[in-house]
C-alpha positions as a Markdown table, in Angstrom:
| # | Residue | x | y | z |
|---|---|---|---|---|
| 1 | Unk | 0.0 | 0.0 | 0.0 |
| 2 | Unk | 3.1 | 2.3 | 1.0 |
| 3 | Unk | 4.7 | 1.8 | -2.5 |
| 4 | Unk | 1.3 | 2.6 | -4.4 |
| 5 | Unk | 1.2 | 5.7 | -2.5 |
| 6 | Unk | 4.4 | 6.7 | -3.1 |
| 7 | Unk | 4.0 | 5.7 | -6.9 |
| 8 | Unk | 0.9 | 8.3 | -6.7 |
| 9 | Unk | 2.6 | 11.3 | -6.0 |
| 10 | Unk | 5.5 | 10.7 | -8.0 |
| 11 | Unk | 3.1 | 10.6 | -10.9 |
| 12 | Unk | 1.3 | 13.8 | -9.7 |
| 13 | Unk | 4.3 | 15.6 | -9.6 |
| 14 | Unk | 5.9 | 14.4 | -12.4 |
| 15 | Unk | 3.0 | 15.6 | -14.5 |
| 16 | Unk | 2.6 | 18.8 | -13.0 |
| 17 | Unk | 6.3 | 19.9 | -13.9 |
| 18 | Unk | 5.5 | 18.8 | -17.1 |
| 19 | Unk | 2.9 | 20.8 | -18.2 |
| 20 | Unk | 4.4 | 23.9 | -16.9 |
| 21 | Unk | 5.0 | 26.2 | -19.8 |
| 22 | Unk | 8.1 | 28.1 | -20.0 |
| 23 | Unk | 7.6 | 31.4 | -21.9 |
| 24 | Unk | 10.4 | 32.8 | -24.0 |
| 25 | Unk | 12.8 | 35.6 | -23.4 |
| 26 | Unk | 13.0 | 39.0 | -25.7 |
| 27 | Unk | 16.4 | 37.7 | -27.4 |
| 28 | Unk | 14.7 | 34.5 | -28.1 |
| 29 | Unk | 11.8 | 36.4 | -30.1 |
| 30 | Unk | 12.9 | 36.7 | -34.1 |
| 31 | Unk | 11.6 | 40.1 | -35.8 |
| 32 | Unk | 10.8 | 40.2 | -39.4 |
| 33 | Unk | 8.5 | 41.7 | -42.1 |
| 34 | Unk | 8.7 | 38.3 | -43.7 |
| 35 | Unk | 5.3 | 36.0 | -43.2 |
| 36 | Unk | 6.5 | 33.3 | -40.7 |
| 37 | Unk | 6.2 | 29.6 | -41.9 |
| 38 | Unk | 3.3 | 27.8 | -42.2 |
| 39 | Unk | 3.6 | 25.6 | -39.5 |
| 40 | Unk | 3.4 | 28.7 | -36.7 |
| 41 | Unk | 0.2 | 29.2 | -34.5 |
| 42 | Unk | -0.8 | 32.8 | -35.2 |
| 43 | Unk | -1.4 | 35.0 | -31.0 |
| 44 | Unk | -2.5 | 38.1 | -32.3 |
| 45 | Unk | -2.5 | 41.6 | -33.0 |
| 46 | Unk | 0.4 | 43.8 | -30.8 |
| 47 | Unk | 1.3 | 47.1 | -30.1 |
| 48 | Unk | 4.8 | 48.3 | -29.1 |
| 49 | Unk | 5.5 | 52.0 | -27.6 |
| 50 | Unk | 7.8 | 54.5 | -26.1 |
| 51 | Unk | 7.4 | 56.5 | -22.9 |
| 52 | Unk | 8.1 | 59.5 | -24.3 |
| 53 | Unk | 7.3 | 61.6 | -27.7 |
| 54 | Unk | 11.1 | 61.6 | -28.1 |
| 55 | Unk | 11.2 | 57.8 | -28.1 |
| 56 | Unk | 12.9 | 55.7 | -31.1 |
| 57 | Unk | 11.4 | 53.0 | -33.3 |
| 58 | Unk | 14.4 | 50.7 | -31.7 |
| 59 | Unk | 12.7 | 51.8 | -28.6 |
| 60 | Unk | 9.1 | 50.9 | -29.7 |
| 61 | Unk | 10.2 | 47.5 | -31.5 |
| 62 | Unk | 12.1 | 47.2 | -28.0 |
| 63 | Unk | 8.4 | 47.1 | -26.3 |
| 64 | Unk | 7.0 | 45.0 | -29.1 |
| 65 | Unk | 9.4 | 42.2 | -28.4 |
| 66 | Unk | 8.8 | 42.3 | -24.7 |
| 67 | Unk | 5.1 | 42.1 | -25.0 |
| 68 | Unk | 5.5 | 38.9 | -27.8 |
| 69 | Unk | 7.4 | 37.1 | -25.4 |
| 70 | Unk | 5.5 | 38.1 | -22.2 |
| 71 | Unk | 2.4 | 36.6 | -24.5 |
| 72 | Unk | 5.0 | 33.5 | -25.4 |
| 73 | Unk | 5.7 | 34.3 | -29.2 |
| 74 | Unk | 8.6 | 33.7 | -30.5 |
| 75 | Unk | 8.1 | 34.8 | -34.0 |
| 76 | Unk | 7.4 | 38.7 | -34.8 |
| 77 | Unk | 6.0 | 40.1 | -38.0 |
| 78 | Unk | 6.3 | 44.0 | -37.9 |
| 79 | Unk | 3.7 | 45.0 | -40.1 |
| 80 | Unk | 4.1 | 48.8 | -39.5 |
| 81 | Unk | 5.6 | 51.8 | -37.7 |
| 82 | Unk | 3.9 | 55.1 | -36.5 |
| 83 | Unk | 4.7 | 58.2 | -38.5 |
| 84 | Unk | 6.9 | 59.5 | -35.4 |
| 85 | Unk | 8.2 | 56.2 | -34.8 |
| 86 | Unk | 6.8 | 56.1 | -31.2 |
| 87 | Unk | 4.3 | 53.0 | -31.8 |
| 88 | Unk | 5.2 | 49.8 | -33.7 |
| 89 | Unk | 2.0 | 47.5 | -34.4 |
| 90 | Unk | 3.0 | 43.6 | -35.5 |
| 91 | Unk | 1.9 | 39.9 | -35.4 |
| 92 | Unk | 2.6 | 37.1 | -32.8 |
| 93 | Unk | 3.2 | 33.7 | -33.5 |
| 94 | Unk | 4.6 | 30.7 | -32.2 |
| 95 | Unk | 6.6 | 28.6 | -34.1 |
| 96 | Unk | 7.9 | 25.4 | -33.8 |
């Protein structure tokens, strides 16, 4: 009985790490204007931005990357930048 109980939560915890998702960081997101392969799972619309009316498109596409891999993307379509260069708008995807 001892060694089936045992068994149990080694089986409950062993699942449980395994379906923890691990989300990826900013480096690990690729940007491009290219349409990402097939294969990728499209997330959505996104919106990258500066603090300040002074702010740079590297500093908008900066906040785009952050919010595609806070949402888990690791592929980034930039699909167009603001006439100021303060906002950045793109596509998500995840990609194998």
């Amino acid at each position: 009985m001892r060694r089936w109980l045992l068994l149990g939560f080694c089986l409950v915890g062993a699942t449980s790490c395994a379906s923890r998702s691990v989300l990826p960081s900013v480096d690990e997101v690729k940007v491009s204007r290219d349409e990402p392969s097939p294969k990728c799972k499209a997330m959505g619309k996104l919106t990258g931005t500066t603090s300040s009316v002074r702010g740079t498109q590297e500093q908008a596409l900066a906040d785009l990357k952050r919010e595609a891999a806070n949402k888990g993307a690791n592929y980034l379509q930039v699909k167009q930048f603001s006439d100021n260069g303060t906002m950045v708008t793109g596509l998500a995807y995840e990609c194998p």
